[in-house]
MDAnalysis code that builds the backbone (N, CA, C; Angstrom):
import MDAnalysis as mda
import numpy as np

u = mda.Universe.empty(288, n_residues=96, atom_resindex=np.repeat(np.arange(96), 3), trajectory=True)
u.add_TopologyAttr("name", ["N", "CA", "C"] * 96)
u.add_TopologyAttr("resid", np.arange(1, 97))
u.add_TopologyAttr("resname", ["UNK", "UNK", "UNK", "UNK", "UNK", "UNK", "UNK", "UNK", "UNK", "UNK", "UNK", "UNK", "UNK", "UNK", "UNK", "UNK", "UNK", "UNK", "UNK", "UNK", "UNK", "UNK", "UNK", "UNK", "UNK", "UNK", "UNK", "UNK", "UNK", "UNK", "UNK", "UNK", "UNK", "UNK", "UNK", "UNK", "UNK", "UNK", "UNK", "UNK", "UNK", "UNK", "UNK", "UNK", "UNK", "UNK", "UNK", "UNK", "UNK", "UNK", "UNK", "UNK", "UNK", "UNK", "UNK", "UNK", "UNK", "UNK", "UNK", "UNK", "UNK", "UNK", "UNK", "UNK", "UNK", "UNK", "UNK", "UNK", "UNK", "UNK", "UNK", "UNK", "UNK", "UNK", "UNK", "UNK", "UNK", "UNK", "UNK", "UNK", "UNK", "UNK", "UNK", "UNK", "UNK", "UNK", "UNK", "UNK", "UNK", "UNK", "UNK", "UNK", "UNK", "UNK", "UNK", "UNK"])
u.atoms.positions = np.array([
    [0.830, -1.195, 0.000],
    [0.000, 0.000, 0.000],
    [0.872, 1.255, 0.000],
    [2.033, 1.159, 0.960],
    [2.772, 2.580, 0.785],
    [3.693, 2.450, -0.518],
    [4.166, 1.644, -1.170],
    [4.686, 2.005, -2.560],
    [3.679, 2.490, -3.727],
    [2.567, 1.786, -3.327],
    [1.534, 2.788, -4.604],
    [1.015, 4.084, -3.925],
    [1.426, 4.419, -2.802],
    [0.934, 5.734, -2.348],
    [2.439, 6.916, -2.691],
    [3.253, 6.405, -2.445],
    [4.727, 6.811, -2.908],
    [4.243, 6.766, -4.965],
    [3.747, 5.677, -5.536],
    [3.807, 5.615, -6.676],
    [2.735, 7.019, -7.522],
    [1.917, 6.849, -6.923],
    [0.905, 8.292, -7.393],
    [1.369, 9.540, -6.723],
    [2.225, 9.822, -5.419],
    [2.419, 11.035, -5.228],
    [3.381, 11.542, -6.540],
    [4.593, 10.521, -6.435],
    [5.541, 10.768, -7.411],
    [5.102, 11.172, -8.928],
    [3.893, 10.201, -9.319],
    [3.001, 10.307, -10.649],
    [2.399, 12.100, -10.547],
    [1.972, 12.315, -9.556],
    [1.489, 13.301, -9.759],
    [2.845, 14.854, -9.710],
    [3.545, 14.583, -8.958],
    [4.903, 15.448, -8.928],
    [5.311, 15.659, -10.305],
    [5.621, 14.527, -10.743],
    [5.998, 14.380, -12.171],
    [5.020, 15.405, -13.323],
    [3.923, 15.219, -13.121],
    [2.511, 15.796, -13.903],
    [2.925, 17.281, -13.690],
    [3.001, 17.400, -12.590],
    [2.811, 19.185, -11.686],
    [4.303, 19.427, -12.482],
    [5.283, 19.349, -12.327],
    [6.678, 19.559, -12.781],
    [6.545, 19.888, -14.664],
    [5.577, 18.759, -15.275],
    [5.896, 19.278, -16.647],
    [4.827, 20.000, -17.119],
    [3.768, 19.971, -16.279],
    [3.101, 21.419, -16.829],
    [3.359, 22.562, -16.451],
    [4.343, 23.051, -15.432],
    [4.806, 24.154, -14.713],
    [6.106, 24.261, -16.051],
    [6.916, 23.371, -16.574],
    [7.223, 24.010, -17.643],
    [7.489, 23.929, -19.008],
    [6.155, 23.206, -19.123],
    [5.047, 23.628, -20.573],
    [4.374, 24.864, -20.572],
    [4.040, 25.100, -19.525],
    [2.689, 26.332, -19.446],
    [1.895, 25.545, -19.511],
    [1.276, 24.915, -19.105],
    [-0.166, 23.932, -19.457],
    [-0.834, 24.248, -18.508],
    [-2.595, 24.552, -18.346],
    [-3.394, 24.438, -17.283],
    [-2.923, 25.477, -16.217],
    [-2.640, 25.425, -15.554],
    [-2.838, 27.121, -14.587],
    [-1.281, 27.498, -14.534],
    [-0.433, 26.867, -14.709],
    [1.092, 27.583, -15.132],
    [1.171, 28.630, -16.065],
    [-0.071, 28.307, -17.314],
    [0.479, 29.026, -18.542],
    [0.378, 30.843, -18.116],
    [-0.420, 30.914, -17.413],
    [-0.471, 32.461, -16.766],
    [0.832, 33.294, -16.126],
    [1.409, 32.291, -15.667],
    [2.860, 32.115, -14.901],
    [3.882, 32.130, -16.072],
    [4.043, 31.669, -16.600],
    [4.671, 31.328, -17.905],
    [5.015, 32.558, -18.669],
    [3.518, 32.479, -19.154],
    [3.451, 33.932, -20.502],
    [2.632, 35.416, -19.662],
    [3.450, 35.608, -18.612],
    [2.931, 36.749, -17.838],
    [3.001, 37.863, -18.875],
    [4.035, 38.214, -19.019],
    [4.218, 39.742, -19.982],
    [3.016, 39.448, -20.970],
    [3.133, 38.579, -21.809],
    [1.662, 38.536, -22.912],
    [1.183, 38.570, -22.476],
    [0.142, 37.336, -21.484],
    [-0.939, 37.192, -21.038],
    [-1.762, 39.220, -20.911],
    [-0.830, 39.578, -20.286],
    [-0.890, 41.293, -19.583],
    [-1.495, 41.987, -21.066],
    [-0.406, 41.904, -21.575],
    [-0.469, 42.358, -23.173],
    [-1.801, 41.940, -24.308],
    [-2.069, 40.636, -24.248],
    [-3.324, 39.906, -24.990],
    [-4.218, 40.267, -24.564],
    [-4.645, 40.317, -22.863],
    [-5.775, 40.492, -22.458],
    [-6.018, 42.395, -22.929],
    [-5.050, 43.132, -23.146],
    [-5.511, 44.144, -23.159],
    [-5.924, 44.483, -24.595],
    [-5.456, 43.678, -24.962],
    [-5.677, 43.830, -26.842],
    [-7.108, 43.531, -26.835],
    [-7.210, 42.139, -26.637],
    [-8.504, 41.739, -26.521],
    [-9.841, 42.282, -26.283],
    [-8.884, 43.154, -25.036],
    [-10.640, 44.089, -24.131],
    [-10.724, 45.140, -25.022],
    [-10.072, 45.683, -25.506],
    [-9.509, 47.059, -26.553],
    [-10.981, 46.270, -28.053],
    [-10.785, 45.419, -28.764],
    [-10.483, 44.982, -29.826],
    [-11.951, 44.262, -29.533],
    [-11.701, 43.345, -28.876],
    [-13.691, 42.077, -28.452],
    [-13.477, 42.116, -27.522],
    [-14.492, 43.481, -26.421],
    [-15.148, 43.361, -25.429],
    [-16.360, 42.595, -25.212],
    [-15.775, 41.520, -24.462],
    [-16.372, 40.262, -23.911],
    [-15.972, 38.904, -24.488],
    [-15.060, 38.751, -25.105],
    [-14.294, 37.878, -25.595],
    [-13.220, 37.670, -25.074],
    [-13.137, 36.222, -25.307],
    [-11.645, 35.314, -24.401],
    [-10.867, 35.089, -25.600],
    [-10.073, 34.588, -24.865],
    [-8.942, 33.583, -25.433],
    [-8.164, 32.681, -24.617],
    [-8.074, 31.053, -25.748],
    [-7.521, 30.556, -25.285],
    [-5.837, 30.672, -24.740],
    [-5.534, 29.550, -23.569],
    [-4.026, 29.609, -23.128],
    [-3.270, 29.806, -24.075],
    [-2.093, 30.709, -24.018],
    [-0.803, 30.918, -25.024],
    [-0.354, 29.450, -25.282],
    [0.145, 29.471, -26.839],
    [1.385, 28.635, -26.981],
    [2.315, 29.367, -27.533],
    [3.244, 28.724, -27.578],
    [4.902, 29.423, -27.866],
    [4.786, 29.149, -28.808],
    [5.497, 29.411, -30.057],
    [5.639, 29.473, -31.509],
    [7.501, 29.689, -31.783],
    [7.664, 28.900, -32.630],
    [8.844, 29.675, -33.426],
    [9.332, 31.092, -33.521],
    [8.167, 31.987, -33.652],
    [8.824, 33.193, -33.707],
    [8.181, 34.368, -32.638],
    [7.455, 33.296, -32.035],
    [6.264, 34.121, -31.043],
    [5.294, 33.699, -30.455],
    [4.268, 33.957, -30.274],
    [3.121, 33.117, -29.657],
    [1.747, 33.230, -30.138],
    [0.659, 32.014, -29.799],
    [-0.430, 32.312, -30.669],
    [-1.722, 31.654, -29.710],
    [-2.749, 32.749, -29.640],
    [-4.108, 32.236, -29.177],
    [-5.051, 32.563, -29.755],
    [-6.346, 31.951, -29.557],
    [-7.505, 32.235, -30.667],
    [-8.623, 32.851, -29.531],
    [-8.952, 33.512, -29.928],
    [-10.032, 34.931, -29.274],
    [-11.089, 33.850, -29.825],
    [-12.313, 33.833, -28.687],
    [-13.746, 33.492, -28.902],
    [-14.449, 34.949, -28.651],
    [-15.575, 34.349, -29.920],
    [-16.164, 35.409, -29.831],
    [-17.808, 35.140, -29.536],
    [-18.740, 35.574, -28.827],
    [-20.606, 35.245, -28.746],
    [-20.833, 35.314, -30.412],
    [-21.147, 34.177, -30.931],
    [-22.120, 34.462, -31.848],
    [-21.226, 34.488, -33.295],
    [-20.070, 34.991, -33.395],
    [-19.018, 35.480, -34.504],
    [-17.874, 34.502, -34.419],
    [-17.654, 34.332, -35.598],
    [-15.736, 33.544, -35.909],
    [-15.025, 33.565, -35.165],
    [-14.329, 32.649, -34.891],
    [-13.104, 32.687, -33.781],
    [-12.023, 33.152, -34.967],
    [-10.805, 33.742, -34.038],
    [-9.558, 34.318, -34.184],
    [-8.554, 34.118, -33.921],
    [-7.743, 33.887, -35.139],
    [-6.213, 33.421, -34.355],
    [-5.237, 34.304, -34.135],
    [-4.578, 34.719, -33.453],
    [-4.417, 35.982, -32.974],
    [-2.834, 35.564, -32.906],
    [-1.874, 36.144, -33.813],
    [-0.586, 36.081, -34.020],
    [0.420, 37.117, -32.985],
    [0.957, 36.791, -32.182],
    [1.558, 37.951, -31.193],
    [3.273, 37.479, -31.634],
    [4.014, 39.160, -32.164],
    [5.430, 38.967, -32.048],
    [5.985, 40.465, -31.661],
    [7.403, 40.077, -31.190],
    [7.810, 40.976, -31.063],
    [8.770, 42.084, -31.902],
    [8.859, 43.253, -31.622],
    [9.807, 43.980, -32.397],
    [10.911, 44.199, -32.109],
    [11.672, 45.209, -32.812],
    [13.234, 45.094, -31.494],
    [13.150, 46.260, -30.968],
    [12.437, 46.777, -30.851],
    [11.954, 47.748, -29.663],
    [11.310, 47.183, -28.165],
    [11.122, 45.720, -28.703],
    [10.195, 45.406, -27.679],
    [8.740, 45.399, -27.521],
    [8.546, 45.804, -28.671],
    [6.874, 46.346, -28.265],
    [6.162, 44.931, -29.436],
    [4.776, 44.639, -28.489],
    [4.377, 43.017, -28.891],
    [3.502, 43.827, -30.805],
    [3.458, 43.172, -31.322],
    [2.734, 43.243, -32.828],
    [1.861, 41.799, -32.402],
    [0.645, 42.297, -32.856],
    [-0.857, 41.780, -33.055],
    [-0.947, 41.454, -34.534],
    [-1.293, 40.216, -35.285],
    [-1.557, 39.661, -36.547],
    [-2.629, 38.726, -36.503],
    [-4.177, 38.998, -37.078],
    [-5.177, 38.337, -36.705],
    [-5.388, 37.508, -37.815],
    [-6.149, 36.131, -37.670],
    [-6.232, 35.790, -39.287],
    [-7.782, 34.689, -38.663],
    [-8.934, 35.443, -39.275],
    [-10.276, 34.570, -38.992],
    [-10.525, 33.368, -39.019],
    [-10.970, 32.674, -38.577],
    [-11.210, 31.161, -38.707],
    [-12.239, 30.968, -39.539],
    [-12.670, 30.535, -40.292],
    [-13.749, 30.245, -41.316],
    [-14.109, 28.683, -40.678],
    [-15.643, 28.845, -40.423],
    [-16.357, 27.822, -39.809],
    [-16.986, 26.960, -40.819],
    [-16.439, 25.678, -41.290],
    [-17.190, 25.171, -42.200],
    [-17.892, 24.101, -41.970],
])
């Protein structure tokens, strides 16, 4: 009984460890702080009352798709410049 209780704590350590650095599930906030900050304000700016899903990392940047009530979802291209400052590139989802 105590090696499978040792066996799932460890199982779960393991779990907690690679989504803390994936960003997966409540890390990714932790993760992609500066965006997250940055997206959400685009977002409220751009579709007030619209989400978006968790960041992923990209090759040259990062990418989430804005839901919208009622309208197309959005994939929402975020990079940076060498100033630093994030660039927004949207490209619609066509629902077929």
């Amino acid at each position: 009984m105590k090696k499978k209780t040792l066996f799932l704590i460890g199982t779960a350590a393991a779990a907690g460890i690679y989504s803390a650095a994936k960003g997966k599930g409540p890390f990714n906030r932790l993760r992609f702080k500066k965006q997250h900050d940055s997206i959400s304000r685009y977002v409220e700016t751009h579709y007030p009352n619209g989400l978006y899903t968790p960041i992923e990392a990209t090759e040259n940047g990062w990418v989430t798709v804005v839901k919208r009530i009622g309208q197309p979802r959005i994939i929402l291209y975020v990079t940076r410049d060498s100033m630093g400052n994030y660039i927004f590139t949207e490209s619609v989802i066509s629902e077929s």
